[in-house]
C-alpha positions as CSV (number, residue, x, y, z in Angstrom):
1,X,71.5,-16.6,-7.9
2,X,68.8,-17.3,-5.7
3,X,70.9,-20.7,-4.4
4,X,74.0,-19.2,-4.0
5,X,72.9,-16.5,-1.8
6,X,71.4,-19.3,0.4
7,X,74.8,-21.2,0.3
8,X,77.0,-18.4,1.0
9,X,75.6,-15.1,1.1
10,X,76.8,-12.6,3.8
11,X,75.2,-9.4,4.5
12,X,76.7,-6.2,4.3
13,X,76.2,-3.1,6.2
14,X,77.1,0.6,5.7
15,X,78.4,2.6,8.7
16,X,80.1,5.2,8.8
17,X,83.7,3.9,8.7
18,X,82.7,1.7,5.4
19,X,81.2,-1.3,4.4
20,X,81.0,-4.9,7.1
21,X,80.6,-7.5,5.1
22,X,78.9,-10.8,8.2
23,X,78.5,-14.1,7.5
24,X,75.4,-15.9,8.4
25,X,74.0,-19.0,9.5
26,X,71.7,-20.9,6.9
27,X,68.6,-19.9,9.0
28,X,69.6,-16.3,9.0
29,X,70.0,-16.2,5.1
30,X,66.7,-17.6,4.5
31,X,65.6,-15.2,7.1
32,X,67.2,-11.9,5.6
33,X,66.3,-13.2,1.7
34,X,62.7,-12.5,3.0
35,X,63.8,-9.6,4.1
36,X,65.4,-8.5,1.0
37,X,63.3,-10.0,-1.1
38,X,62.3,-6.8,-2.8
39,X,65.3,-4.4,-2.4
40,X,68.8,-4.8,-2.5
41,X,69.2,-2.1,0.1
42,X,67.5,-0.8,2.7
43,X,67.3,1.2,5.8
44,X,67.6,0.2,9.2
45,X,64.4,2.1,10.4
46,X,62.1,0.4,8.0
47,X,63.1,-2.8,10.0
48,X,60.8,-4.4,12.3
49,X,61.9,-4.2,16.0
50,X,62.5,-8.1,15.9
51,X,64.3,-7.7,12.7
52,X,66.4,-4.6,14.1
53,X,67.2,-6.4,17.0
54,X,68.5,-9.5,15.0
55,X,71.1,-6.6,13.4
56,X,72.1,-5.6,16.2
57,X,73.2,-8.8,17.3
58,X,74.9,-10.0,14.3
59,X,76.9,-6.4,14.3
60,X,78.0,-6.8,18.1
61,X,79.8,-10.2,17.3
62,X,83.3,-9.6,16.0
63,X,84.0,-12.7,14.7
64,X,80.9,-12.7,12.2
65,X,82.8,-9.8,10.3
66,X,84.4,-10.6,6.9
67,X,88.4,-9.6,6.7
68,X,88.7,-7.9,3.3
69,X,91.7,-5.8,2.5
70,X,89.2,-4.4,-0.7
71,X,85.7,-5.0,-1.3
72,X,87.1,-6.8,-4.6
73,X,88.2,-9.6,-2.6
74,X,84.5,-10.8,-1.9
75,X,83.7,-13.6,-4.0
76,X,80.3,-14.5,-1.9
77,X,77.2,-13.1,-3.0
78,X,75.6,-10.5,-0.8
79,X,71.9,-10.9,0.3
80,X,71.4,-7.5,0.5
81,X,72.6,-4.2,2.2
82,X,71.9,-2.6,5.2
83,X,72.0,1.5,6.0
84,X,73.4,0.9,9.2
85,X,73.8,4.6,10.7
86,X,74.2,5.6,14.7
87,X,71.1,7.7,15.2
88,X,71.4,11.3,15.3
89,X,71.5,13.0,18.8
90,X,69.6,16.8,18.4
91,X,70.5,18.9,21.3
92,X,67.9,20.5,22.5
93,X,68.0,24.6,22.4
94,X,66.1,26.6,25.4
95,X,63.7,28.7,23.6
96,X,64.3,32.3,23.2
97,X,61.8,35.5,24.1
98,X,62.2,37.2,20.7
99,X,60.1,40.1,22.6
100,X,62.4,40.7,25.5
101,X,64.9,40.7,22.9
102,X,64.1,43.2,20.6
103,X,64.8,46.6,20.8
104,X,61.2,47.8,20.2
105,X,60.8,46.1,23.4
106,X,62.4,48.5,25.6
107,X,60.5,51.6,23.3
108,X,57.0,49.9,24.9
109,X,58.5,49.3,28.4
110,X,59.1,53.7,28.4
111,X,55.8,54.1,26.9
C-alpha cells in the first residue's frame, strides 16, 4: 500500500463544501506520507507553520484539484486527510455593567 501511495496518492481535504481530492508531485507524497505517517486524518492546526503553508499552496492552485462527479470514482489511494476549516471569526461583545443595570442599582443610588 505503502508504494502505491507514493506512485499515485492524492490528498484530500475536508472544507466545508465537501471533499478536494489534489494531486501531488513525487516529492510532496513522500513529504505528506511523513506527515501522515501515523494518522489517516488530521487537523490543520496540529500542522507546522511550514507544513500549513505548503497546504495552502497546494489548495490555492486549481488545477491540482481532482474532477470527480462521486467520491466512487477515485481509484488512487489517498495519503491521508486533511480537516481543512476557514477559521472561526468571534465578534467581540463590549462588556456590560451588570451594576448599572440592575434595578437594585437605582434602590442604592436613593439611599
Amino acid at each position: 500500500m505503502w508504494m502505491e501511495k507514493l506512485t499515485s496518492g492524492v490528498l484530500r481535504v475536508l472544507t466545508p463544501l465537501g471533499s478536494r481530492y489534489i494531486q501531488l508531485s513525487f516529492s510532496q507524497r513522500i513529504y505528506l506520507l511523513w506527515i501522515f505517517r501515523h494518522f489517516p486524518i488530521l487537523p490543520q492546526k496540529v500542522l507546522s507553520p511550514r507544513q500549513q503553508q505548503l497546504i495552502d499552496q497546494l489548495c490555492s492552485q486549481d488545477d491540482r484539484f481532482l474532477s470527480l462527479m462521486h467520491p466512487s470514482e477515485l481509484d488512487v489511494p489517498i495519503i491521508g486527510t486533511l480537516e481543512h476549516r476557514p477559521p472561526v471569526v468571534v465578534e467581540s461583545v463590549p462588556p456590560i455593567d451588570v451594576a448599572a443595570k440592575s434595578p437594585l442599582a437605582d434602590l442604592r443610588q436613593r439611599s
